[in-house]
C-alpha positions as CSV (number, residue, x, y, z in Angstrom):
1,X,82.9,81.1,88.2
2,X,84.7,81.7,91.6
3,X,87.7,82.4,90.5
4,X,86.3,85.1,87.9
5,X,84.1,86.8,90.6
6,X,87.3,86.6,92.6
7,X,89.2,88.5,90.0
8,X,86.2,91.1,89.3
9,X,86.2,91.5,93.0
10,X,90.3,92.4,93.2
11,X,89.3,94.5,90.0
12,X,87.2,96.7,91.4
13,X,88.9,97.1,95.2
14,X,92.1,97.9,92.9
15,X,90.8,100.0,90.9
16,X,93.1,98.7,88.1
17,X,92.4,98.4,84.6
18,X,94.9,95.9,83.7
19,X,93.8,93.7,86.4
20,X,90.9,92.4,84.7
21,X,92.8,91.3,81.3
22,X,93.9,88.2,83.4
23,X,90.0,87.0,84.3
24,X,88.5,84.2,82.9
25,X,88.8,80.3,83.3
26,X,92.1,79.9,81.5
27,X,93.0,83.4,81.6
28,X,94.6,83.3,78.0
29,X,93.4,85.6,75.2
30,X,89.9,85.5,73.4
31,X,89.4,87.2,69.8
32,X,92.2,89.6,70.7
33,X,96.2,88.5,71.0
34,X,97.9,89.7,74.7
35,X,99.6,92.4,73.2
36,X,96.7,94.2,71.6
37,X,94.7,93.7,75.1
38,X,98.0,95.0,76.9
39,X,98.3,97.9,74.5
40,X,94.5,98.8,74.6
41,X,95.2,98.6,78.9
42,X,98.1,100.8,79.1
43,X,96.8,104.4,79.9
44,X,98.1,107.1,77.6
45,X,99.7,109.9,80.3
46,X,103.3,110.2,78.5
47,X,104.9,110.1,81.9
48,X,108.8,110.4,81.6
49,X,110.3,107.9,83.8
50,X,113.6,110.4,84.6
51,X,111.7,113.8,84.2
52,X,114.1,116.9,84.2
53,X,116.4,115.1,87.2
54,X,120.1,116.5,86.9
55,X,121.3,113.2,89.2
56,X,121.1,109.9,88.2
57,X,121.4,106.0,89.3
58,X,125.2,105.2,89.3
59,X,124.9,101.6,87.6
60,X,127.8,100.8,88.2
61,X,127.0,100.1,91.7
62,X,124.1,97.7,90.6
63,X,126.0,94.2,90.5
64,X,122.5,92.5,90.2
65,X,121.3,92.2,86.9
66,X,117.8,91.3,87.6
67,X,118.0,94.6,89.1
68,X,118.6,96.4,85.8
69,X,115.5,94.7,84.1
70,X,113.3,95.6,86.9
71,X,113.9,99.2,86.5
72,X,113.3,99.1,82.7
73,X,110.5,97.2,83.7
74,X,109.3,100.3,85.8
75,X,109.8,102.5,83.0
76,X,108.0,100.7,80.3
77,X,105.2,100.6,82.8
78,X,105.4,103.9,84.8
79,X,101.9,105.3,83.2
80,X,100.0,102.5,84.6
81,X,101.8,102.4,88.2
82,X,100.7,106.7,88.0
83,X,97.8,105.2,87.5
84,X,97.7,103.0,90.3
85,X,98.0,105.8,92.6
86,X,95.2,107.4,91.3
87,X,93.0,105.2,91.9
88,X,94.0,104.9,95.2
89,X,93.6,108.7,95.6
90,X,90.2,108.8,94.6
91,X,89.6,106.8,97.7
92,X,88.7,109.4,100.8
93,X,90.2,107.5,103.9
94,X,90.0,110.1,106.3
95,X,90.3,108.5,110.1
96,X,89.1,111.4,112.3
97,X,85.7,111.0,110.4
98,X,85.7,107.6,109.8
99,X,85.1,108.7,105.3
100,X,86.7,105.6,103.7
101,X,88.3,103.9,105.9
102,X,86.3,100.7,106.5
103,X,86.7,100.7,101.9
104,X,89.9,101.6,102.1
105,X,91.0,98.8,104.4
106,X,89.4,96.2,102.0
107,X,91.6,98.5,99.0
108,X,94.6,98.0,100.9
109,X,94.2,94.4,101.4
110,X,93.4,94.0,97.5
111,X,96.9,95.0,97.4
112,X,98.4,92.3,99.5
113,X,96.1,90.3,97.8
114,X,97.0,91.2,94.3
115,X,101.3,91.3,95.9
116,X,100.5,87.1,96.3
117,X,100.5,87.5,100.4
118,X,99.5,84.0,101.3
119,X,98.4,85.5,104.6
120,X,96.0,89.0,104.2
121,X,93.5,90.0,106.9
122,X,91.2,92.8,108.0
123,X,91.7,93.1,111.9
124,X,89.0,95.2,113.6
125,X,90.9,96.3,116.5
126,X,87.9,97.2,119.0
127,X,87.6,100.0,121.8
128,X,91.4,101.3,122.0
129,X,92.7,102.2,125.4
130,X,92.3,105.9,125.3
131,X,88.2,104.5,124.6
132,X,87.9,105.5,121.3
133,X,86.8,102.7,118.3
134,X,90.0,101.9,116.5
135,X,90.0,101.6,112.7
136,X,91.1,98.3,110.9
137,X,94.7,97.5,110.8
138,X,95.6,95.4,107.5
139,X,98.1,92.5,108.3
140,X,99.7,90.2,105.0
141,X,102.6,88.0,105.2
142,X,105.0,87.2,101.7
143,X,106.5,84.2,102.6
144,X,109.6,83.8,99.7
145,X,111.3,81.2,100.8
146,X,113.8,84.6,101.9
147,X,116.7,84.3,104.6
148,X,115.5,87.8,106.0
149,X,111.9,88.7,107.0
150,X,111.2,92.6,107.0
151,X,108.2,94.4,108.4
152,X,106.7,97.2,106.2
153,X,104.7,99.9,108.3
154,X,102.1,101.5,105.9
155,X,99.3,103.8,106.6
156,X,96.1,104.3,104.6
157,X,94.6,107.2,106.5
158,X,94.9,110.6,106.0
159,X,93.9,113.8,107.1
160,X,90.6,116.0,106.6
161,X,90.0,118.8,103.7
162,X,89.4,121.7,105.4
163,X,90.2,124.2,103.3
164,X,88.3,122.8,99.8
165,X,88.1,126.4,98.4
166,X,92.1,126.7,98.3
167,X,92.9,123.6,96.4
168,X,94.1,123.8,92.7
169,X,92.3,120.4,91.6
170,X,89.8,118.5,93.4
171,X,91.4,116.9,96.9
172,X,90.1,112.9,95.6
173,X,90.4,113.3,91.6
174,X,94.4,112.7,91.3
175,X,94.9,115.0,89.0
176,X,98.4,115.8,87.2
177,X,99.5,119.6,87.4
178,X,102.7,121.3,86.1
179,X,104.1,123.0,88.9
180,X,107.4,124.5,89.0
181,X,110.3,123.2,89.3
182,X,108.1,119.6,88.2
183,X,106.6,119.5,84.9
184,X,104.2,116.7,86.7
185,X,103.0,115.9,90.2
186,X,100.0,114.8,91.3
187,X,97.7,116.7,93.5
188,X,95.4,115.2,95.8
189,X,95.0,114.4,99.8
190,X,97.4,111.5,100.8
191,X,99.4,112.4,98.1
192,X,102.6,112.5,99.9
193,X,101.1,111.5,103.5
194,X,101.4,108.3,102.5
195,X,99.7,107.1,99.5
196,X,102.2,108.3,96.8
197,X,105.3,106.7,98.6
198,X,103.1,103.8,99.7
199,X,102.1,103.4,96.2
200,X,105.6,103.8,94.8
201,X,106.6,101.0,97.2
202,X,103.5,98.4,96.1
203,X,105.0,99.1,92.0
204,X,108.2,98.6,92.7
205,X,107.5,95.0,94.4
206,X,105.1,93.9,91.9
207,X,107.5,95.0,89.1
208,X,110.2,92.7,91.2
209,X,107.6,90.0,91.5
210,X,106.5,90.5,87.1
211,X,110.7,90.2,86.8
212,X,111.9,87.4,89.2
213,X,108.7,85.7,89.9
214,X,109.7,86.0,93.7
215,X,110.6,89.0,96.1
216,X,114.3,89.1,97.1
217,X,112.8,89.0,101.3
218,X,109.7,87.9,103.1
219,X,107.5,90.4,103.9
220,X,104.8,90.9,106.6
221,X,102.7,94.0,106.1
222,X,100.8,96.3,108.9
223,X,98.4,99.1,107.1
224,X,97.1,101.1,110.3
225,X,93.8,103.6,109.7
226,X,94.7,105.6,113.1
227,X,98.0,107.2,112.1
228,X,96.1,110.7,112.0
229,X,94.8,109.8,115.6
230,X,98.0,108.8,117.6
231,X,98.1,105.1,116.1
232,X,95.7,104.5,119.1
233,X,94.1,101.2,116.6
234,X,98.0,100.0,115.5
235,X,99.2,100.4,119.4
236,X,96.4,97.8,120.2
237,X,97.5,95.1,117.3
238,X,101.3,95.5,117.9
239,X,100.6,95.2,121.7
240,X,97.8,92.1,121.5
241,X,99.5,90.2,118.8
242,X,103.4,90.3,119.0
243,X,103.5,86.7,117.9
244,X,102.6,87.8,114.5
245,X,106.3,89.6,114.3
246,X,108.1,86.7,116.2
247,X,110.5,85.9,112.5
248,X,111.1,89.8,111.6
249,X,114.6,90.2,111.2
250,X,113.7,94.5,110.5
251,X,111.4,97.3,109.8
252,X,111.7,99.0,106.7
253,X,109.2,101.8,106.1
254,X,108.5,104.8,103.4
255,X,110.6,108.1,102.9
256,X,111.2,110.6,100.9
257,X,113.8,113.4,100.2
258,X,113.6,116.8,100.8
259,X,112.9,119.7,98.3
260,X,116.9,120.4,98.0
261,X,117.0,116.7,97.1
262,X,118.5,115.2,100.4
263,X,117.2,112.5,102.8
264,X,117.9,112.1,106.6
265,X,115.9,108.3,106.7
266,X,113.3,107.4,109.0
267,X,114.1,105.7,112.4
268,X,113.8,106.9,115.8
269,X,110.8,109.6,116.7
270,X,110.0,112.3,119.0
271,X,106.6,111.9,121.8
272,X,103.7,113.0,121.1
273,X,100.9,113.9,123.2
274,X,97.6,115.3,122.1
275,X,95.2,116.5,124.6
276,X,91.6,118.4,125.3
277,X,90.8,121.4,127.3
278,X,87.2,122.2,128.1
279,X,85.9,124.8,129.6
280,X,81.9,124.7,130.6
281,X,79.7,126.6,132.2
282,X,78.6,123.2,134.0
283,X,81.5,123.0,135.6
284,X,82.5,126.5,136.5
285,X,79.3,127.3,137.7
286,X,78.7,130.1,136.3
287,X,77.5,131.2,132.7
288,X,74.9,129.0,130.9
289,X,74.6,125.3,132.4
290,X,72.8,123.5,129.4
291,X,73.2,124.9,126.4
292,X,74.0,127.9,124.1
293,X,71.9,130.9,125.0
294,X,71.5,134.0,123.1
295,X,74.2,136.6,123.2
296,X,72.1,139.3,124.1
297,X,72.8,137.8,128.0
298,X,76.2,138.5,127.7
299,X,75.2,141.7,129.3
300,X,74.2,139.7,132.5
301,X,75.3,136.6,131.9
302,X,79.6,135.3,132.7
303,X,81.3,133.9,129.6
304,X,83.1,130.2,129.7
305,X,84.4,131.6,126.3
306,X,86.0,134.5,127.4
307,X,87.3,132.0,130.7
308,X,88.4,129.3,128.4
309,X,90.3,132.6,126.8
310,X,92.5,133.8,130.1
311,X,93.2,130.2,130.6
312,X,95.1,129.6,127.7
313,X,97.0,132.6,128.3
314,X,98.3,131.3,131.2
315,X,100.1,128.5,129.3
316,X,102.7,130.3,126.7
317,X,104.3,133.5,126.8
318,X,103.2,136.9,124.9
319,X,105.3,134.7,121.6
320,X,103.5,131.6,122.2
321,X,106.8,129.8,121.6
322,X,107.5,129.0,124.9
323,X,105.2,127.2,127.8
324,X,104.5,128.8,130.9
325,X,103.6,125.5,132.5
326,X,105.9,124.7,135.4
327,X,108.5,121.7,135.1
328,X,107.7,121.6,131.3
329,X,111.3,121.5,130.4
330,X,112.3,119.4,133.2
331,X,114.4,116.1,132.5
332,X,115.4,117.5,128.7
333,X,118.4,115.1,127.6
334,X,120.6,117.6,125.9
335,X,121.5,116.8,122.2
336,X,124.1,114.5,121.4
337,X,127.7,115.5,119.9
338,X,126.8,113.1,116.8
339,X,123.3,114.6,116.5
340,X,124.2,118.2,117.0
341,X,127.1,117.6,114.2
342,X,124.5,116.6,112.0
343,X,122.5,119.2,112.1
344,X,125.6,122.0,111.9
345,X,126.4,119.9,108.5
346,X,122.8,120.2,107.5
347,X,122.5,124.4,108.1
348,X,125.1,124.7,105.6
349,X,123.2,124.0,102.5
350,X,119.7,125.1,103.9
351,X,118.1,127.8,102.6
352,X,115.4,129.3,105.4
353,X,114.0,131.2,102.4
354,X,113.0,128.4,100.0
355,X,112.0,126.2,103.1
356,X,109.4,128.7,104.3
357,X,108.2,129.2,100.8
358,X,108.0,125.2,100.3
359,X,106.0,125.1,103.8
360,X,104.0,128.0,102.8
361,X,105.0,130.4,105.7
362,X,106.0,133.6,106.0
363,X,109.2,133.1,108.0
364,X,110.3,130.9,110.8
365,X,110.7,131.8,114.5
366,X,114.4,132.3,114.5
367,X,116.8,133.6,111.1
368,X,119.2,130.9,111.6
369,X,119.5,127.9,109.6
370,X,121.1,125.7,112.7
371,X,118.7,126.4,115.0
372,X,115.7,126.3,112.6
373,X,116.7,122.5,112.2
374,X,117.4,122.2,115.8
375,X,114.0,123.2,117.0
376,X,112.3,121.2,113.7
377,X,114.3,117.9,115.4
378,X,115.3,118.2,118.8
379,X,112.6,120.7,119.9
380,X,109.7,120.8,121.9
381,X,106.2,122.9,121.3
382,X,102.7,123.4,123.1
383,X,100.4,124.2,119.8
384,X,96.5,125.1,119.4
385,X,95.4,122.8,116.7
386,X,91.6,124.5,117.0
387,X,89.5,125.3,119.1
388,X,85.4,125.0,118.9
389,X,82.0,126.6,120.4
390,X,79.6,128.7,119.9
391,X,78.2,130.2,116.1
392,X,80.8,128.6,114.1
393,X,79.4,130.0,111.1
394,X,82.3,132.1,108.8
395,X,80.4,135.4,108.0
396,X,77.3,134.8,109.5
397,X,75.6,137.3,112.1
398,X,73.6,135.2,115.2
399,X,74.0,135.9,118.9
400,X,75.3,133.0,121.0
401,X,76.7,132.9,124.0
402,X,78.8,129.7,124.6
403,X,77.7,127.1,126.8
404,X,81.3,125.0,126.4
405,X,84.7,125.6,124.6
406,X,87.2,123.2,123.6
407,X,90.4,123.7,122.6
408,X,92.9,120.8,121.1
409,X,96.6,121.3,121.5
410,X,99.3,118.7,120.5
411,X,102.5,118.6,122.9
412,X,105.4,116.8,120.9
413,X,108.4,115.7,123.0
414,X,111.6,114.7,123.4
415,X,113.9,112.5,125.8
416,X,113.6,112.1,128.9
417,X,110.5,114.0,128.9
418,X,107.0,111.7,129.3
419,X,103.6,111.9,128.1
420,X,101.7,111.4,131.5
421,X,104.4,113.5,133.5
422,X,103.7,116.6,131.2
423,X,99.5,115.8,131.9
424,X,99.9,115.7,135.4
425,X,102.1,119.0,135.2
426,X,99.7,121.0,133.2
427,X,97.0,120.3,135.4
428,X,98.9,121.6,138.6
429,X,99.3,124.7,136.4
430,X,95.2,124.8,135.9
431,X,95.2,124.5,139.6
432,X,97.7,127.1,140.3
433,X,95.7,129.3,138.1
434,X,92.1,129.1,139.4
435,X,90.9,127.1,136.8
436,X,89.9,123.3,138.6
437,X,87.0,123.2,136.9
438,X,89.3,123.1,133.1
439,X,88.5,119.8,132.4
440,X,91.6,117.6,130.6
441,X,90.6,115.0,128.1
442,X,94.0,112.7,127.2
443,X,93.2,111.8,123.3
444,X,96.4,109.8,122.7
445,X,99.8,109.8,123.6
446,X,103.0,108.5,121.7
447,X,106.5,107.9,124.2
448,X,109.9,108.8,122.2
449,X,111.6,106.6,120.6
450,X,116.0,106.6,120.1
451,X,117.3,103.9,117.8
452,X,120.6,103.9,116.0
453,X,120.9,103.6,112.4
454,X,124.1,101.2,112.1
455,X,122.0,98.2,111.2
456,X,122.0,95.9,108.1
457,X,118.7,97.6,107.5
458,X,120.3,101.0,107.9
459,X,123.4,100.5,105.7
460,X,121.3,98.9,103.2
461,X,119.1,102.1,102.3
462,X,122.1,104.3,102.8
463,X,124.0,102.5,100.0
464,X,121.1,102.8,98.4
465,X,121.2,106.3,98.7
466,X,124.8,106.9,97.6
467,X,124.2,104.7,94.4
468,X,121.6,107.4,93.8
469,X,123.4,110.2,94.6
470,X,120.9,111.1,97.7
471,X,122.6,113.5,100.1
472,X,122.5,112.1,103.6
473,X,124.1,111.9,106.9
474,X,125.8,108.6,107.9
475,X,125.1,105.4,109.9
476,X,125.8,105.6,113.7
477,X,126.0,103.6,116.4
478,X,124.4,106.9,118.7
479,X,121.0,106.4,119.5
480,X,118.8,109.1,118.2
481,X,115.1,110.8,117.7
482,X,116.2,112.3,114.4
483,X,113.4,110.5,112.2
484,X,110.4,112.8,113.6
485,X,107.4,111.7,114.9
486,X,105.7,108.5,113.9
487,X,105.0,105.1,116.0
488,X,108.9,103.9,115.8
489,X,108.6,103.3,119.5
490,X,106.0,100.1,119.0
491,X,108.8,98.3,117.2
492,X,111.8,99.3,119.4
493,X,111.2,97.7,122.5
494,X,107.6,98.6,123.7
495,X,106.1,95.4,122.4
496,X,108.9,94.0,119.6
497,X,112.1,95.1,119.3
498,X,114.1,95.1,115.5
499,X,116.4,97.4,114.2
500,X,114.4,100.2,111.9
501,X,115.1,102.4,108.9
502,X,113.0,104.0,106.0
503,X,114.1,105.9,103.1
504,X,113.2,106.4,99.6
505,X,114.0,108.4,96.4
506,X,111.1,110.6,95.6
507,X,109.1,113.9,97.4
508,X,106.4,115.7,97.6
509,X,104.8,118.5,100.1
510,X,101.8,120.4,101.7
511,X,101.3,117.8,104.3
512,X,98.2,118.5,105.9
513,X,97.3,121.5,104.1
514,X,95.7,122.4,100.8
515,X,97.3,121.1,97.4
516,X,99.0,118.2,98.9
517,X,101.0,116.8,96.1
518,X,103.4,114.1,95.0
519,X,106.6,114.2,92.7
520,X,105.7,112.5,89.6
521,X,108.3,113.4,86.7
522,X,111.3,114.7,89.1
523,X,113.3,118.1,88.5
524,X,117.0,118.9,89.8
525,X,118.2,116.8,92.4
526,X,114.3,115.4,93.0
527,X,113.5,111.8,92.0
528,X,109.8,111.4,90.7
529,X,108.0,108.0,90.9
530,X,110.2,106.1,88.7
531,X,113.3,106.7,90.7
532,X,111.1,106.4,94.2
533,X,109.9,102.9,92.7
534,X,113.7,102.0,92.4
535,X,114.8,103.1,95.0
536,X,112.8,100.3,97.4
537,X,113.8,97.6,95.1
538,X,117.4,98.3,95.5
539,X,117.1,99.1,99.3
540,X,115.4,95.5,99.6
541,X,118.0,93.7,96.9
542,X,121.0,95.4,99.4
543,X,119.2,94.0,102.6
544,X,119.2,90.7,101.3
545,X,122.7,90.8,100.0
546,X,122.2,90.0,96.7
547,X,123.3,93.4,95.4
548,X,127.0,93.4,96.2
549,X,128.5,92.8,99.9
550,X,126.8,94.6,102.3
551,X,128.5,97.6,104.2
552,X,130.6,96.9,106.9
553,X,129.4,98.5,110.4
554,X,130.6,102.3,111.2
555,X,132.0,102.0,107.5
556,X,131.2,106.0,107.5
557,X,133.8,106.8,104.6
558,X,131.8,105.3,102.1
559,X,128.7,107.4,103.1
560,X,128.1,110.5,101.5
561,X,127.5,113.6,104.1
562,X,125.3,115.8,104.1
């Protein structure tokens, strides 16, 4: 009886049909055979594993045969693994509300669960330094019996719906969509930030485990709920139980390619700084002191809103593309001779026109391809995420005059620049200005992080990307920030140290805006969820070295460049 309310449980945190087919005190068949109860589980979506892709595995790079039967396995069952993400869609897990998350944390551990994790916890991380609550991290441990022992970061949060009215299905229903050039992705928030790629990793280790019987590495797990909110939850796990990562020989984490089909990995990261500015008529003195009053006082009355206005003029140019702030560029390290080749090499195939398009933009700041992918990697920016106060009813008439505005504004960074440094600087500027009474609320900060990418970990996803004809730039000793922004720097030396790399077949866009989506039957040069879900099982096979001899360090000749 346990062990079948055990099963119904993982059933219904899952959210997978098929799990249930094994419940029961012998699990074995009743008046039906297995493969009429398999049959009557698969779902019926006619998902084609290879899609309209014009690129292809090159097999014979795969030396491992039990390789070879776990991608037909991931074919044969690429409906249900669709599926699978669904499901998993359908659950809201949005952090800065809080919608979800406490479910989603006991979905995520189903997973671990369901993987065979000997070891799967829900940690509830308490008050977080910056004093916010932090949402629960997930921690599982794989033990295999493996040489290696590899770290997988995951997320399970994602961002808010803001913008309901401008989305082409439902934001939590999962639903498939043609959309050119795919003929299927699937549309829904988290789709590609992180759930789909999350999801392609979970099916491709449970088809290795429905294979082999065994994963070809150990595996500890971290699923943070804070990503959305500078990791402030994660940061406090990492940094109050690094004993948990004492046997990881590496970090391997998800990835994707771009819409042109290439992939630069994911390793080092910029900072990342996100702060409050608040002006109130409480601490100006002037203007209302307690609350909202009615506008009609604006005629006798000063205006924080109008204040909090000037102010943030002070802080970027008439472009907004450039901070006013004194010392803000200070202590820039100037771009490295490897990085800056990399990027020259990337400019040459990128088209400004179809990348605005993809981003939904109408342009970028500057017509040249180089420095487009300059300022997108090595750059710096002071932005206005929003700002709030006051009748913030769209199209509604009512006369307020603002007790308090706040602004948010997210500050990402780059070596040698610091987090606190740029705080301290933009309140001299307030200062400066006449505007003491600003008030600066510090919501989270995330250092820079530089880590090379010739590692065993490293070489093994970029073999994996030249057997499957990925575009991307080579290993390198260099130290770099090229992976963008995500908490790289908790696992390169701020509380454990192990080499780092992620990378996957696969895509997907709109990131943070309406119709995020995920590639599910690829197109061109685009993987969809089949090739994603082979792509980690060969990146893991390589690490262990049981695909072939693993790449020599600096072995740059067999890479393919960008």
């Amino acid at each position: 009886m346990k062990a079948l309310k055990k099963c119904l449980m993982m059933s219904i945190a899952m959210g997978v049909v098929t799990a249930l087919a094994s419940c029961g005190p012998d699990s074995g068949p009743s008046d039906k055979t297995e493969s009429q109860t398999a049959a009557a589980a698969t779902p019926k979506l006619g998902i084609r594993p290879h899609g309209d892709t014009t690129i292809d595995i090159d097999m014979s790079q795969i030396h491992n045969a039990d390789l070879k039967k776990i991608y037909s396995y991931i074919d044969t069952n690429i409906d249900q693994h669709v599926v699978n993400l669904q499901k998993w869609i359908q659950q809201p897990s949005i952090s800065n509300t809080g919608e979800g998350i406490q479910e989603s944390a006991e979905m995520v551990k189903g997973f671990f669960d369901q993987l065979g994790c000997q070891q799967t916890k829900v940690y509830d991380v308490g008050q977080t330094e910056w004093g916010q609550q932090g949402n629960p991290v997930v921690f599982a441990k794989c033990d295999e019996g493996a040489a290696k022992t590899v770290a997988i970061y995951w997320m399970y949060d994602t961002m808010p719906v803001t913008q309901p009215d401008l989305w082409k299905a439902p934001p939590f229903e999962g639903r498939l969509v043609e959309q050119a050039p795919y003929k299927k992705v699937l549309i829904g928030r988290g789709a590609v930030n992180s759930k789909g790629p999350e999801m392609a990793m979970w099916n491709a280790l449970m088809s290795i485990k429905a294979v082999t019987g065994k994963l070809p590495v150990n595996l500890i797990f971290i699923a943070e709920g804070d990503e959305e909110r500078m990791d402030m939850g994660y940061r406090k796990f990492i940094t109050t139980h690094k004993e948990l990562f004492k046997d990881v020989d590496a970090m391997y984490t998800f990835g994707g390619q771009s819409p042109g089909g290439g992939s630069r990995g994911l390793s080092g990261s910029e900072g990342c700084l996100f702060i409050e500015l608040t002006t109130s008529g409480t601490s100006w003195g002037r203007g209302p002191t307690y609350s909202n009053i009615h506008g009609a006082f604006k005629r006798s009355v000063d205006s924080p809103a109008w204040r909090h206005i000037k102010m943030l003029s002070t802080l970027v140019d008439d472009s907004g593309n450039h901070s006013l702030v004194k010392g803000f560029y200070d202590n820039i390290k100037p771009i490295s001779k490897y990085d800056d080749a990399k990027l020259h090499a990337a400019a040459k195939g990128y088209d400004l026109k179809v990348a605005a398009q993809n981003l939904g933009v109408a342009r970028f700041i500057s017509d040249d391809p180089y420095t487009v992918l300059k300022m997108s990697s090595q750059g710096t920016s002071f932005n206005l995420d929003g700002i709030w106060g006051g009748n913030m009813f769209a199209g509604g008439s009512g006369a307020i005059l603002p007790n308090k505005i706040t602004s948010k504004h997210n500050i990402r960074y780059v070596p040698n620049m610091n987090g606190p440094d740029l705080v301290k600087k933009i309140r001299a500027h307030l200062d400066s200005h006449g505007y003491k009474d600003v008030q600066i609320n510090v919501v989270g900060d995330v250092p820079w992080a530089m880590t090379t990418t010739d590692t065993e970990i490293g070489r093994a996803v970029n073999s994996m990307f030249n057997t499957f004809n990925i575009p991307h730039a080579p290993v390198h000793s260099e130290a770099s920030i090229m992976g963008g922004y995500w908490p790289s720097y908790l696992f390169s030396g701020f509380a454990v140290n192990v080499p780092i790399f992620g990378g996957m077949a696969g895509s997907g866009g709109n990131a943070h805006a309406a119709n995020e989506y995920y590639v599910i039957e690829g197109a061109g040069k685009v993987y969809g969820i089949a090739g994603a879900e082979k792509s980690v099982a060969t990146a893991l096979y390589n690490y262990a070295g049981l695909n072939g001899p693993m790449p020599k360090p600096l072995d740059e000749d067999s890479e393919k460049k960008m």
